[in-house]
KEDREN-977480 format. One line per 10 residues: their letters; for each residue x, y, z of C-alpha. Coordinates in steps of 0.02 Angstrom, whole numbers, plus 50000, padded with zeros to 5 digits. Layout:
REM KEDREN-977480
a) X Y Z | ...
END
This chain:
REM KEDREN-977480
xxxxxxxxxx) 51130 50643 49962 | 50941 50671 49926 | 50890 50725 49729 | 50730 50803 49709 | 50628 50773 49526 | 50514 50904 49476 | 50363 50846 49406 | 50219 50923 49321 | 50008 50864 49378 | 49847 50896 49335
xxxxxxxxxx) 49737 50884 49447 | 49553 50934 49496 | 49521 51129 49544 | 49457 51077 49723 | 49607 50956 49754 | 49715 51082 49708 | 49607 51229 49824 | 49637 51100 49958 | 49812 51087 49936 | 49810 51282 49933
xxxxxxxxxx) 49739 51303 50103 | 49837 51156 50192 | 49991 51251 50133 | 49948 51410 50184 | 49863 51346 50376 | 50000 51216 50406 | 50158 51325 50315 | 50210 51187 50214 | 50233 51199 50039 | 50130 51120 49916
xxxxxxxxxx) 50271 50988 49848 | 50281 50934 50025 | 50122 50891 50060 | 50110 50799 49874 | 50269 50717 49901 | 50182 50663 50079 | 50035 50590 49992 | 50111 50505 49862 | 50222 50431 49991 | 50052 50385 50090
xxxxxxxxxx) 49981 50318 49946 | 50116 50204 49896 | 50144 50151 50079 | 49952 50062 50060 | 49962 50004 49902 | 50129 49904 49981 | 50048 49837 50133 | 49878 49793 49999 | 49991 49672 49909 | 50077 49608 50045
xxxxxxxxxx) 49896 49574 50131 | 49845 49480 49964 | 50005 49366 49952 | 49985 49330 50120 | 49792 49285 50103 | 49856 49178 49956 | 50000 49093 50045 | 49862 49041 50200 | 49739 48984 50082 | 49891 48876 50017
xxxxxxxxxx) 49956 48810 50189 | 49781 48768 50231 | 49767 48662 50077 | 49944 48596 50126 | 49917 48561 50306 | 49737 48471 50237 | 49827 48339 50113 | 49977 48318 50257 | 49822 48265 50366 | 49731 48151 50232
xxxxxxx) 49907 48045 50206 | 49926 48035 50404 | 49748 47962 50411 | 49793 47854 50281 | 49955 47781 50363 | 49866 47759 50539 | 49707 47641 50452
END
């Protein structure tokens, strides 16, 4: 079973105009569409980090793969 949480926001007067309109044009309440962007926004900020760790972990398997290389050029001499 889904719970709901009411919260309370302040935001800026055009944001909220905007907000306005899309509910009235697209019948959708205004907690729906925040509850959709906060979703959105959370959603990129997920796949941001995961990017970064896996920028980090490639920068680290290149450095790994390098020194595997050096000590096989070093066994064939």
């Amino acid at each position: 079973m889904r719970t709901k949480k009411k919260v309370s926001l302040t935001i800026d007067e055009e944001v909220y105009d905007a907000i306005e309109k899309a509910s009235q044009v697209h019948s959708i309440p205004r907690s729906q569409i925040a509850e959709d962007a906060l979703k959105l926004w959370l959603e990129k900020e997920t796949e941001a980090l995961m990017a970064k760790g896996y920028e980090e972990m490639a920068d680290e398997d290149e450095k790994m793969a390098a020194r595997a290389f050096e000590a096989q050029r070093e066994i064939l001499k």
